[in-house]
C-alpha positions in Angstrom: 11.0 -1.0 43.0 7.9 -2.9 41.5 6.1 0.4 41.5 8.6 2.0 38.9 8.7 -1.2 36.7 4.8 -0.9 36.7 5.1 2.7 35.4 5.4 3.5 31.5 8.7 4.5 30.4 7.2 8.1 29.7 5.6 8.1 33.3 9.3 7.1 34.8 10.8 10.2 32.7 8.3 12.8 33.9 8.7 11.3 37.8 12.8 12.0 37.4 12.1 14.9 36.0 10.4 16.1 38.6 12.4 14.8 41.6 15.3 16.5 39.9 13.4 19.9 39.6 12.8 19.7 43.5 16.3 19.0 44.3 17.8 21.6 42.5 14.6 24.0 44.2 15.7 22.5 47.7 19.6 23.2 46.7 18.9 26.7 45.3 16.7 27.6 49.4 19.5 26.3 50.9 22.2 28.1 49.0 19.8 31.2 49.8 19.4 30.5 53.4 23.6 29.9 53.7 24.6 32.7 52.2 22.0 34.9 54.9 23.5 33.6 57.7 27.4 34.1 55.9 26.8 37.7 54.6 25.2 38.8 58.0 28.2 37.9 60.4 30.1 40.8 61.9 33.3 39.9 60.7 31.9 40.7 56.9 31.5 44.4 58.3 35.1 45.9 58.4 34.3 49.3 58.9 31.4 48.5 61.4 33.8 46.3 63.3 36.0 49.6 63.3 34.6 51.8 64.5 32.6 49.7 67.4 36.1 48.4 68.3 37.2 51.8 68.3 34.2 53.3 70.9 35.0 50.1 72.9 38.2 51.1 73.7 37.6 54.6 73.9 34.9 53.8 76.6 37.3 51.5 78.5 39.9 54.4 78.4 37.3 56.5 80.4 
């Protein structure tokens, strides 16, 4: 913590400044990369799921 005291008041301000930039970067991927995985599921698909479930059970009829 000696290392911020050292720094000019300015100096601290740009540093949060910056550390709060990359968070909000490094929330904004991640809220990216979630909602990929989320919107690619199967279960998002009704009519996919449909009409696979639909040629499933036709082909176990046969």
């Amino acid at each position: 913590m000696d290392f911020l005291k050292n720094l000019s008041e300015e100096t601290q301000l740009i540093l949060l400044v910056v550390v709060i930039a990359v968070l909000f970067v490094l929330v904004l991927l991640n809220n990216k990369r979630n909602k990929k995985l989320r919107y690619d599921r199967d279960k998002r698909h009704f009519t996919k799921n449909y009409f696979k479930k639909k040629k499933k059970q036709k082909d176990q009829e046969t």
